[in-house]
BABA-27090 format. One record per residue: residue number from 1; residue in three letters; x, y, z of N, C-alpha, C, O, CB in turn. Coordinates in Angstrom, 1 decimal, padded with zeros to 4 digits. Glycine has a CB too. Example, Ala and Ser with C-alpha at 12.3 -4.5 7.8 and 13.67 -1.06 7.14 Angstrom:
REM BABA-27090
<r pos="1" code="ALA" n_X="013.2" n_Y="-005.7" n_Z="007.8" ca_X="012.3" ca_Y="-004.5" ca_Z="007.8" c_X="013.2" c_Y="-003.3" c_Z="007.8" o_X="014.2" o_Y="-003.3" o_Z="008.5" cb_X="011.3" cb_Y="-004.5" cb_Z="009.0"/>
<r pos="2" code="SER" n_X="012.8" n_Y="-002.2" n_Z="007.1" ca_X="013.7" ca_Y="-001.1" ca_Z="007.1" c_X="012.9" c_Y="000.0" c_Z="007.9" o_X="013.4" o_Y="001.1" o_Z="008.0" cb_X="014.1" cb_Y="-000.6" cb_Z="005.7"/>
END
This chain:
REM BABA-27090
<r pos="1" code="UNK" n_X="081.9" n_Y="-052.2" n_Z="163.7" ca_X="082.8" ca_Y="-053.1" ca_Z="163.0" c_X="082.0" c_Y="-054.3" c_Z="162.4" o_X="081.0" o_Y="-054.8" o_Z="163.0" cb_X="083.9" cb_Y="-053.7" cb_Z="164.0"/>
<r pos="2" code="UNK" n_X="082.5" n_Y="-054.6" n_Z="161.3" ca_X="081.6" ca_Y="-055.5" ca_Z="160.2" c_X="081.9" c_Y="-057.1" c_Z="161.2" o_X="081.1" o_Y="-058.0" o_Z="161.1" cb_X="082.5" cb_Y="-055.4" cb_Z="158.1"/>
<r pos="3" code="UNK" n_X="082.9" n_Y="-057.2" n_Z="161.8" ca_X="082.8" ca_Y="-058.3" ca_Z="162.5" c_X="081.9" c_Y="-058.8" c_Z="163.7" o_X="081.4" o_Y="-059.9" o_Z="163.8" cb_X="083.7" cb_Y="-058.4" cb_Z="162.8"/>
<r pos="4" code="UNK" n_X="081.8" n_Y="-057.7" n_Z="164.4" ca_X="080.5" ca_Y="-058.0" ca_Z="165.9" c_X="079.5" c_Y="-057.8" c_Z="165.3" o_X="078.6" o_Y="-058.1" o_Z="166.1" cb_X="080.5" cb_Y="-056.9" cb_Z="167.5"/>
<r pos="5" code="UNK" n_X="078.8" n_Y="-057.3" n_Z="164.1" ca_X="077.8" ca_Y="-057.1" ca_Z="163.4" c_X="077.2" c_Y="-058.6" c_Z="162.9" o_X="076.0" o_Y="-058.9" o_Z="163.1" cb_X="078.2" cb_Y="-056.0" cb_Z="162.4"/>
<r pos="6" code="UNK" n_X="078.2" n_Y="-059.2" n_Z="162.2" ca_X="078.4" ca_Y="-061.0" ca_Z="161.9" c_X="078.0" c_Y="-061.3" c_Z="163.6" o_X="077.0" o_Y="-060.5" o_Z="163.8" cb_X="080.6" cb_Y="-061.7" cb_Z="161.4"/>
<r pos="7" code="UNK" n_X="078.2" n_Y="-061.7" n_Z="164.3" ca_X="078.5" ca_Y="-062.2" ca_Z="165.4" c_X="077.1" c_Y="-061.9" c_Z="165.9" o_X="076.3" o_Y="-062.8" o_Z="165.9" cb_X="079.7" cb_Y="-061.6" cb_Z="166.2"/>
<r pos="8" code="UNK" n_X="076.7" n_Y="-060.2" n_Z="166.2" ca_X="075.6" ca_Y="-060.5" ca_Z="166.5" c_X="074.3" c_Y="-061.4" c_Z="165.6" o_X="073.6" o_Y="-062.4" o_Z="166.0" cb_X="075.4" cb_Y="-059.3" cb_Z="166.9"/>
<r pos="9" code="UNK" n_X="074.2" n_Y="-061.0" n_Z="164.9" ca_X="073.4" ca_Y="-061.7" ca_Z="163.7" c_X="073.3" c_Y="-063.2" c_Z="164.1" o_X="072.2" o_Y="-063.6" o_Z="164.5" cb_X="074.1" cb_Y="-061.6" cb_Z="162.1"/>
<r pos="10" code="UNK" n_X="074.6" n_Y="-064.0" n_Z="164.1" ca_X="074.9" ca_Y="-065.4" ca_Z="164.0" c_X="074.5" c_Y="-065.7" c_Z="165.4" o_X="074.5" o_Y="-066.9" o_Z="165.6" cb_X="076.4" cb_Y="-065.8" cb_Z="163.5"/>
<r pos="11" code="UNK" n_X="074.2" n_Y="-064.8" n_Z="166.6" ca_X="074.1" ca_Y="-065.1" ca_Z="168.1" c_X="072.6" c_Y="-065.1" c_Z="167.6" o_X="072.1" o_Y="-066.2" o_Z="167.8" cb_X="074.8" cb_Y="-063.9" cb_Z="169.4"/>
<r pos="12" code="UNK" n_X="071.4" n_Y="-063.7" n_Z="166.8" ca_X="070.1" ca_Y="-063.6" ca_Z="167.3" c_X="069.9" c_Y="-065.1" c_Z="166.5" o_X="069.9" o_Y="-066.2" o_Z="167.2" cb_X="069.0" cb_Y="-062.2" cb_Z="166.9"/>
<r pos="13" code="UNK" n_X="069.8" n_Y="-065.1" n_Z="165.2" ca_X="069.4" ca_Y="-066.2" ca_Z="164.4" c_X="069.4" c_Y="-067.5" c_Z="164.9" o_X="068.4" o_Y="-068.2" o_Z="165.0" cb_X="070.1" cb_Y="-066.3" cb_Z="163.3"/>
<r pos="14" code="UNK" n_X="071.0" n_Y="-068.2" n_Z="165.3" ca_X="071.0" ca_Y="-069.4" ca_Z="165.7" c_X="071.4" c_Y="-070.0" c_Z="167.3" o_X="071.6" o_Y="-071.2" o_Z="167.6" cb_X="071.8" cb_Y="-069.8" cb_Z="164.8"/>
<r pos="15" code="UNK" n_X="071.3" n_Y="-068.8" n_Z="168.1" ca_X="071.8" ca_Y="-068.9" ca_Z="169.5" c_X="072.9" c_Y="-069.0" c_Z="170.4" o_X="073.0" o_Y="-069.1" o_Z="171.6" cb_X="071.5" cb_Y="-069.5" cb_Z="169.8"/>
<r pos="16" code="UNK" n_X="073.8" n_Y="-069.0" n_Z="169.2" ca_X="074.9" ca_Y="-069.4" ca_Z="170.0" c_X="075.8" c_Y="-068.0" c_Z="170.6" o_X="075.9" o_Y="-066.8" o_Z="170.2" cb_X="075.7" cb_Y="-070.3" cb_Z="169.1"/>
<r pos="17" code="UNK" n_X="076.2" n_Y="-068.6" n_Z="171.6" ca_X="077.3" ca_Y="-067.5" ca_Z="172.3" c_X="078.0" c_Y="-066.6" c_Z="171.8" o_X="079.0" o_Y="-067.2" o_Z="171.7" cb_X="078.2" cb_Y="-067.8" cb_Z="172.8"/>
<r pos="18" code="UNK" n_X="078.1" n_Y="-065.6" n_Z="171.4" ca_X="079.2" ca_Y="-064.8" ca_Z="170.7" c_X="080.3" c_Y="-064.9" c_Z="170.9" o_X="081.1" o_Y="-064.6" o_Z="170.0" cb_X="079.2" cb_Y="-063.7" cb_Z="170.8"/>
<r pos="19" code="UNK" n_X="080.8" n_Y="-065.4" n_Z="172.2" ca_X="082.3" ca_Y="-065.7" ca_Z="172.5" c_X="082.9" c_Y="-067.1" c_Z="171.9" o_X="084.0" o_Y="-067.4" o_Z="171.7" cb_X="082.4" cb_Y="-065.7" cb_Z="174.1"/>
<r pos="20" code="UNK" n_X="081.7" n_Y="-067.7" n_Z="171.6" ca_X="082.3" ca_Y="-069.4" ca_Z="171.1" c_X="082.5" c_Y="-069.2" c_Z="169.6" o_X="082.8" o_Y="-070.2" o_Z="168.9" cb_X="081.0" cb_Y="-070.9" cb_Z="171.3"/>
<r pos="21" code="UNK" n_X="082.4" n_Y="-067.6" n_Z="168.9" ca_X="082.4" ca_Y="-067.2" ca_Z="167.6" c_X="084.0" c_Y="-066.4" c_Z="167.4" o_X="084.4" o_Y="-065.3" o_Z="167.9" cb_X="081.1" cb_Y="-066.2" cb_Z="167.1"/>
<r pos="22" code="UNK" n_X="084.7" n_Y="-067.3" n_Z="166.8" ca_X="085.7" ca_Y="-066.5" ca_Z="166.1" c_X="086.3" c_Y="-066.4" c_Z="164.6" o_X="085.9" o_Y="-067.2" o_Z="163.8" cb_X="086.7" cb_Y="-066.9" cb_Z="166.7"/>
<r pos="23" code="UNK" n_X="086.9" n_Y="-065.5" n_Z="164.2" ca_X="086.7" ca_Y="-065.4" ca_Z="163.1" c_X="087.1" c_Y="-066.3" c_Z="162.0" o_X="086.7" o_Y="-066.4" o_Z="160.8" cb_X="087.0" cb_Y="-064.5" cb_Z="163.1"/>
<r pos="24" code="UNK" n_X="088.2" n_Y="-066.8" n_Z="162.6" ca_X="088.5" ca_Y="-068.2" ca_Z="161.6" c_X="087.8" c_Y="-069.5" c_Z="161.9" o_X="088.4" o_Y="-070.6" o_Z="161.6" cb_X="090.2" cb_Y="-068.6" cb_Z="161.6"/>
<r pos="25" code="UNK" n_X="086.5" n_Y="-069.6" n_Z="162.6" ca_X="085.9" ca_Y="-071.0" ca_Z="162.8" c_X="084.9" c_Y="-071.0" c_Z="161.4" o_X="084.4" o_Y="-070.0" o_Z="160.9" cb_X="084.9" cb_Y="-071.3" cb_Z="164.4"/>
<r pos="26" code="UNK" n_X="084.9" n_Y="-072.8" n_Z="161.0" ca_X="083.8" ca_Y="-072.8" ca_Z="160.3" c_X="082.6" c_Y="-072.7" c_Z="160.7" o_X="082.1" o_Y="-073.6" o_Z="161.3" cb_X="083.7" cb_Y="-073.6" cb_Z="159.7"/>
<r pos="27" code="UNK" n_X="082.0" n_Y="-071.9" n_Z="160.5" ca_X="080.8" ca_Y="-071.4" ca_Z="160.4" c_X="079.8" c_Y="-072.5" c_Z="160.5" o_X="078.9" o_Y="-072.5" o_Z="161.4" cb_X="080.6" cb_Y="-070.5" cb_Z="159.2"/>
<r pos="28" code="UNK" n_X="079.8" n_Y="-073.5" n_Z="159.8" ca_X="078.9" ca_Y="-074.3" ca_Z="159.3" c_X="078.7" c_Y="-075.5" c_Z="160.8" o_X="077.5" o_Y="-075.9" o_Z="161.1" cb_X="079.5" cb_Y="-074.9" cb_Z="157.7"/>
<r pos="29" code="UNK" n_X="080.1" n_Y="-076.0" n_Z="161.6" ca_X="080.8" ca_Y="-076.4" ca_Z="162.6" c_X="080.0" c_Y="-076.1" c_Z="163.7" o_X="079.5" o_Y="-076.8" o_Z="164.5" cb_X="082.1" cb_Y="-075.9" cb_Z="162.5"/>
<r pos="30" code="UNK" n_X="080.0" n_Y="-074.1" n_Z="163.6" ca_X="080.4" ca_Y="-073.5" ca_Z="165.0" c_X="078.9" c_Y="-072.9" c_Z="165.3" o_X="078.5" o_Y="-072.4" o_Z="166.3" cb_X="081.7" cb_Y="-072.1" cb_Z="164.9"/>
<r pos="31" code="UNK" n_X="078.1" n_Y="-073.1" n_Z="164.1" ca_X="076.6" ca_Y="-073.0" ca_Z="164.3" c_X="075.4" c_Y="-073.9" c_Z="164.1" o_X="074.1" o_Y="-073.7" o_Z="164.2" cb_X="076.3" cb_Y="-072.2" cb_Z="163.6"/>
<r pos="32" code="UNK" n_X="076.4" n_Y="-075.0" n_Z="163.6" ca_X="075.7" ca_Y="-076.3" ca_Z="163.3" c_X="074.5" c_Y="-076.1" c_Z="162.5" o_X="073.4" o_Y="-076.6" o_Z="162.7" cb_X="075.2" cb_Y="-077.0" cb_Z="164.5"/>
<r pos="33" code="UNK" n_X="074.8" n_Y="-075.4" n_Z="161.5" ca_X="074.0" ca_Y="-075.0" ca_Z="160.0" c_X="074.1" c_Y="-075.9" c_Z="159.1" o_X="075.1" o_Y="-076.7" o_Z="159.0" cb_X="074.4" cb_Y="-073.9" cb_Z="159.2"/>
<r pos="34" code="UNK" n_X="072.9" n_Y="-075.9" n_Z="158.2" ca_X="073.4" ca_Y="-076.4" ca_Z="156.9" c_X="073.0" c_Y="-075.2" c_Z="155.6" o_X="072.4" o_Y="-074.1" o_Z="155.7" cb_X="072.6" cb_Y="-078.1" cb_Z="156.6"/>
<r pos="35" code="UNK" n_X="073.5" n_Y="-076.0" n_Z="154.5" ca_X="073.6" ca_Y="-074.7" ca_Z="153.2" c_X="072.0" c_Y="-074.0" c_Z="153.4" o_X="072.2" o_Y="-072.8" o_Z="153.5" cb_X="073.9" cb_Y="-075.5" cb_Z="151.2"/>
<r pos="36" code="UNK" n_X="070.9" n_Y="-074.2" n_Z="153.4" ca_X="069.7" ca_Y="-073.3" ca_Z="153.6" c_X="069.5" c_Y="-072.1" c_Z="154.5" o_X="069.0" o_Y="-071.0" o_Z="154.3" cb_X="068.8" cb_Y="-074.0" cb_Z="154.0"/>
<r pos="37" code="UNK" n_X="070.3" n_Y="-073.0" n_Z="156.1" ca_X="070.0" ca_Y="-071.8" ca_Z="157.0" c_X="071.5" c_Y="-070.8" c_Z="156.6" o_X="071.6" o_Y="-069.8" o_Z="157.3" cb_X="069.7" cb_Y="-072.5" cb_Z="159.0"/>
<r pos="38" code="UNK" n_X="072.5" n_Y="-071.1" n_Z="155.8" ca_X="073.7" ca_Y="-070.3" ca_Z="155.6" c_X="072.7" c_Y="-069.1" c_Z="154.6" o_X="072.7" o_Y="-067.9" o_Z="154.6" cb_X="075.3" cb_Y="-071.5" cb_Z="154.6"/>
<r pos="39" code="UNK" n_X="072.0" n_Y="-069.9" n_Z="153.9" ca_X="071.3" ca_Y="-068.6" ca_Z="153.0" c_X="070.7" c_Y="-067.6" c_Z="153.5" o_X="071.0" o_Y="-066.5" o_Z="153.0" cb_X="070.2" cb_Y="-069.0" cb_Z="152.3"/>
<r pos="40" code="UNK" n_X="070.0" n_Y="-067.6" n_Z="154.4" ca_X="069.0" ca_Y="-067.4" ca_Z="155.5" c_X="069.5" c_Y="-066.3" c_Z="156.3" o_X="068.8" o_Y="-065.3" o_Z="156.7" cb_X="068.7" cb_Y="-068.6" cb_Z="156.4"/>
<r pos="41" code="UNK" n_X="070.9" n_Y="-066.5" n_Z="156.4" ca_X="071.6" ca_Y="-065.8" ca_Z="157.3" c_X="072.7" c_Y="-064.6" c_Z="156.1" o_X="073.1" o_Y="-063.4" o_Z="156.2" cb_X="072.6" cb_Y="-067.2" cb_Z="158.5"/>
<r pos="42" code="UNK" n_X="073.0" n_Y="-065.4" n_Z="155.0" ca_X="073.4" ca_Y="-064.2" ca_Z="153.9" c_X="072.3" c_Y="-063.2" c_Z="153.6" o_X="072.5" o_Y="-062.0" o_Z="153.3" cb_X="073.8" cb_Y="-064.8" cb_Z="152.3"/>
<r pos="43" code="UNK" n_X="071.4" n_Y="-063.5" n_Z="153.7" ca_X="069.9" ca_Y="-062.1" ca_Z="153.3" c_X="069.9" c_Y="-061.1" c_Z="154.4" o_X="070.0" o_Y="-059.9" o_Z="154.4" cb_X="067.8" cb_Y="-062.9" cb_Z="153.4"/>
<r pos="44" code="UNK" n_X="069.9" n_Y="-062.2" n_Z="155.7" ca_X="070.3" ca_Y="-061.2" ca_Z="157.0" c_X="071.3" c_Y="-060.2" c_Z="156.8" o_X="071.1" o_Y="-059.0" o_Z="156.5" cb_X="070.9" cb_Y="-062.0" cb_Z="158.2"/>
<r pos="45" code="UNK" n_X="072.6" n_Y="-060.7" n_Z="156.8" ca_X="073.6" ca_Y="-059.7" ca_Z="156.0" c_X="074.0" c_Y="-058.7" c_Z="155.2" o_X="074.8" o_Y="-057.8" o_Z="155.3" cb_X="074.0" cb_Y="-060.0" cb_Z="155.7"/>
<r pos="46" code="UNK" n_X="073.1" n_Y="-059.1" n_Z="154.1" ca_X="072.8" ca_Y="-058.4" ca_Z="152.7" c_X="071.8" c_Y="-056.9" c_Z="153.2" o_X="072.1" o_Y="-055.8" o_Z="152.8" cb_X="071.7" cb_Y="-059.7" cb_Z="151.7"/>
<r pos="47" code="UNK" n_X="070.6" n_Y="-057.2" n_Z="154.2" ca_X="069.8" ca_Y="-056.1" ca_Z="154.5" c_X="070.6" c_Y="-055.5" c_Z="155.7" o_X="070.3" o_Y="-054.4" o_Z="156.0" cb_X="068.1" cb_Y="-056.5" cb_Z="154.7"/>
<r pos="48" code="UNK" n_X="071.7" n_Y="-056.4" n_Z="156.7" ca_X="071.9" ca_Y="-055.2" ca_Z="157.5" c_X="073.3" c_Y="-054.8" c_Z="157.2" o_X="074.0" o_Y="-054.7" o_Z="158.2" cb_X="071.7" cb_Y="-055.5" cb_Z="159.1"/>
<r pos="49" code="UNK" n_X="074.0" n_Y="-054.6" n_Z="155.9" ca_X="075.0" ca_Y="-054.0" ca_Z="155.6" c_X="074.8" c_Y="-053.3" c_Z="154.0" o_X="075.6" o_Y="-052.7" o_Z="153.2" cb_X="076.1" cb_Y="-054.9" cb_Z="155.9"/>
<r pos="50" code="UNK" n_X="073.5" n_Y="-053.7" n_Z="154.0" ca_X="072.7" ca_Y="-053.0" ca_Z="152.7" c_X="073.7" c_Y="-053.1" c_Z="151.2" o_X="073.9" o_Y="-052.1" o_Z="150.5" cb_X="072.3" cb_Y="-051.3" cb_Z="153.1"/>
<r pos="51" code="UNK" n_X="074.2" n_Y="-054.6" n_Z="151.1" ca_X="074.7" ca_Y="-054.4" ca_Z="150.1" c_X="074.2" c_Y="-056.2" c_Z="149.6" o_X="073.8" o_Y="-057.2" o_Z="150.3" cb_X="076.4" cb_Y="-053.8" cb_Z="150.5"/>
<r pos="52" code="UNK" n_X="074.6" n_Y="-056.0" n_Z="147.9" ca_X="074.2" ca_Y="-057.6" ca_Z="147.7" c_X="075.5" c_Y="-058.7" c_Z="147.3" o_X="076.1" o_Y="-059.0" o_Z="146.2" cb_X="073.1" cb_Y="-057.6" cb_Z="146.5"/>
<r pos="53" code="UNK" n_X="075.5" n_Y="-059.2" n_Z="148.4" ca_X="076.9" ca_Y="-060.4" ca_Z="147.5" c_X="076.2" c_Y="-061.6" c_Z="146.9" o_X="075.3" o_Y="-062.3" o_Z="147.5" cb_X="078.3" cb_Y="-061.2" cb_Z="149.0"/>
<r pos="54" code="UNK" n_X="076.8" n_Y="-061.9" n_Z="145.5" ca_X="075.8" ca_Y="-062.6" ca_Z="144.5" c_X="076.5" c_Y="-064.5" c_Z="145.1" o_X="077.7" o_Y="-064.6" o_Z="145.5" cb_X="076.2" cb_Y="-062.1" cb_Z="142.0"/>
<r pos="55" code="UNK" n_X="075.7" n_Y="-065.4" n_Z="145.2" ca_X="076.1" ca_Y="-066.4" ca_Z="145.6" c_X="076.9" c_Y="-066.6" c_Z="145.1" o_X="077.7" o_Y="-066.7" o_Z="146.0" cb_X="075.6" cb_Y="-067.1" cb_Z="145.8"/>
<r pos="56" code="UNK" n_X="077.5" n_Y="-066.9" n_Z="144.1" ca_X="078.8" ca_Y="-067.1" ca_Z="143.6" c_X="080.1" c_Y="-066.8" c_Z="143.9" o_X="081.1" o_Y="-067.5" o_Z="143.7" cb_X="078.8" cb_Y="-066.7" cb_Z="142.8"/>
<r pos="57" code="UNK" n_X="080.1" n_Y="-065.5" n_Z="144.6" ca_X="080.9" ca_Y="-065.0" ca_Z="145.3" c_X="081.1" c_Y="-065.7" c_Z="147.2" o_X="082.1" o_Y="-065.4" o_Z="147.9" cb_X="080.2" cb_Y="-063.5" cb_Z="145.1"/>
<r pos="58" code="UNK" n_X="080.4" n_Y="-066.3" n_Z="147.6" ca_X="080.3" ca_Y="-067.0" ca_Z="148.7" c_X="080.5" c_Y="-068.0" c_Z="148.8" o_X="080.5" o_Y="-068.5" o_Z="149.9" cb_X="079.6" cb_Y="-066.9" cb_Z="149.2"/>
<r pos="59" code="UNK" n_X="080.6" n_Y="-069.1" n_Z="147.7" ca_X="081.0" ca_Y="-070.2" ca_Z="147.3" c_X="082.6" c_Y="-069.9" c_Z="148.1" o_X="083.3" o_Y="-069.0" o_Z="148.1" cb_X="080.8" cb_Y="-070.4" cb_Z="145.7"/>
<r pos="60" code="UNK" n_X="082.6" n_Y="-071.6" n_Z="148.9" ca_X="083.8" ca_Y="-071.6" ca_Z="149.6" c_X="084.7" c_Y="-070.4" c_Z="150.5" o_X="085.9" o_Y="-070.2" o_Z="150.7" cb_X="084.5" cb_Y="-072.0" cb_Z="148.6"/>
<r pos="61" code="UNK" n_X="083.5" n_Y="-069.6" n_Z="151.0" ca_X="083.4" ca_Y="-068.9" ca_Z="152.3" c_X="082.3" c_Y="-069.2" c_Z="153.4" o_X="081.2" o_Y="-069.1" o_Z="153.7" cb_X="083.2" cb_Y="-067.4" cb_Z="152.0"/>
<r pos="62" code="UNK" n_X="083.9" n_Y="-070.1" n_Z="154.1" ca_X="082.8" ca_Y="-070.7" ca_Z="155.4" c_X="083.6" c_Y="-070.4" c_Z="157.1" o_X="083.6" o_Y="-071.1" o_Z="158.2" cb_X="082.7" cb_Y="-073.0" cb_Z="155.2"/>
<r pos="63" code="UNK" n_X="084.2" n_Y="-069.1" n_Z="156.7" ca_X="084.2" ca_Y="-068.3" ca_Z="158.2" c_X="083.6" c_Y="-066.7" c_Z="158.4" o_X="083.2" o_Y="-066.0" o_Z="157.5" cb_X="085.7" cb_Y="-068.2" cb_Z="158.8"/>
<r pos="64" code="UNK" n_X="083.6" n_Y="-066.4" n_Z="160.0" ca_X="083.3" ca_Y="-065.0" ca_Z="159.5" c_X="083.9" c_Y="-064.4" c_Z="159.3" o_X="083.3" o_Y="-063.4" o_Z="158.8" cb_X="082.8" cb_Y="-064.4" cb_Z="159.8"/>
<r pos="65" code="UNK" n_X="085.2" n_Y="-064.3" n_Z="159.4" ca_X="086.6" ca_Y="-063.5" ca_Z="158.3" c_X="086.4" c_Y="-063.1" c_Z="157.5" o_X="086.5" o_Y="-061.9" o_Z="157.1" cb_X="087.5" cb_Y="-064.0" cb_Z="157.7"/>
<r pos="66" code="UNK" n_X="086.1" n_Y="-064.4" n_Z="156.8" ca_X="085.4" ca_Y="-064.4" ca_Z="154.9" c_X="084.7" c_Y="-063.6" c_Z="155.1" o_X="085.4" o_Y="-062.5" o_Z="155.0" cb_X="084.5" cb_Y="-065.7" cb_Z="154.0"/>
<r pos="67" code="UNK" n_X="083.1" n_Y="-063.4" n_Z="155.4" ca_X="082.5" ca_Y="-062.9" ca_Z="155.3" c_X="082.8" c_Y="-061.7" c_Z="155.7" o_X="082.3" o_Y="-060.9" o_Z="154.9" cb_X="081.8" cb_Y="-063.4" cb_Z="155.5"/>
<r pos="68" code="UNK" n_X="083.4" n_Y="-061.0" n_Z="156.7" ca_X="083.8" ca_Y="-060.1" ca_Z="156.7" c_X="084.0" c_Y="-058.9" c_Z="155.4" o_X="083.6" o_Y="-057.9" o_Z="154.9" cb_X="084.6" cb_Y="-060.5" cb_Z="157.4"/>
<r pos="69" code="UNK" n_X="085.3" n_Y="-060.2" n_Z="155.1" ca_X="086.1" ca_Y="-059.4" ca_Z="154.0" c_X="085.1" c_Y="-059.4" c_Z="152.5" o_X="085.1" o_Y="-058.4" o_Z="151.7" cb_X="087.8" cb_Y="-060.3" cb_Z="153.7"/>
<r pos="70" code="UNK" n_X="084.3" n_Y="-060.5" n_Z="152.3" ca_X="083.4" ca_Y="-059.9" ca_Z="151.4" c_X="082.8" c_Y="-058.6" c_Z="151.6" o_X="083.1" o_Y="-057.8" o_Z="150.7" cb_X="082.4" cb_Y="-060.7" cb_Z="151.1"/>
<r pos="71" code="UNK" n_X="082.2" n_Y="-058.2" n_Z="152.5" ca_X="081.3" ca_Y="-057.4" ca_Z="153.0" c_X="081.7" c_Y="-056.1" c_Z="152.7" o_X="081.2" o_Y="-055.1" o_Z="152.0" cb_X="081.1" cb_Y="-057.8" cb_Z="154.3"/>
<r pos="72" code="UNK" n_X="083.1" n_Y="-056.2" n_Z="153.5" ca_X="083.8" ca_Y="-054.9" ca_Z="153.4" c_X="084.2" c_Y="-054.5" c_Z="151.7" o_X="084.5" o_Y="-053.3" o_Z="151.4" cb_X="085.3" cb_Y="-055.1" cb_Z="154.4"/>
<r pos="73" code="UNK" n_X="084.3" n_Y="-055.5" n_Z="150.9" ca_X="084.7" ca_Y="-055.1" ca_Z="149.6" c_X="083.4" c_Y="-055.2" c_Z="148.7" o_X="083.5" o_Y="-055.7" o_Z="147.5" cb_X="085.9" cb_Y="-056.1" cb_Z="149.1"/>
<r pos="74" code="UNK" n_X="082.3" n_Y="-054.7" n_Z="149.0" ca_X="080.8" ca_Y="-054.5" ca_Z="148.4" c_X="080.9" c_Y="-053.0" c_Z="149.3" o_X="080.8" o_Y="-052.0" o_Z="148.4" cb_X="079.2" cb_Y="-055.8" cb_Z="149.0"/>
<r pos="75" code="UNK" n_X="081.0" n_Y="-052.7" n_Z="150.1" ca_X="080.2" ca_Y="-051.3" ca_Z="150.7" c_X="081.4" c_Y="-050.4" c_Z="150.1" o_X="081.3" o_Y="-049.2" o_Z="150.2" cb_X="080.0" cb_Y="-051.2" cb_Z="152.7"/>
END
């Protein structure tokens, strides 16, 4: 599932708990990121669902829902 796949990623990269991740939190909030390490973590994504979402498309996607649903509508 494209969602515990998010989850894990967002657990190795920035440490946090997988359980304190749900899918409608902001991301930015719930990982205490800013826009660089959000990049950082789309490349992650990009190589482990082997698809490319162009930043433009991620503009004003700041849960992992979003990201989800991008994801799923590239593969």
């Amino acid at each position: 599932m494209i969602l515990d796949t998010l989850k894990k990623l967002a657990v190795q990269r920035f440490g946090v708990k997988a359980e304190a991740l749900a899918p409608n939190d902001d991301l930015f909030e719930v990982l205490g990121i800013d826009s660089l390490q959000a990049l950082d973590l789309l490349t992650d994504l990009e190589d482990a669902f082997d698809v490319e979402i162009p930043d433009y498309e991620v503009q004003g996607v700041n849960t992992l829902g979003g990201l989800a649903e991008l994801i799923e509508a590239r593969r």
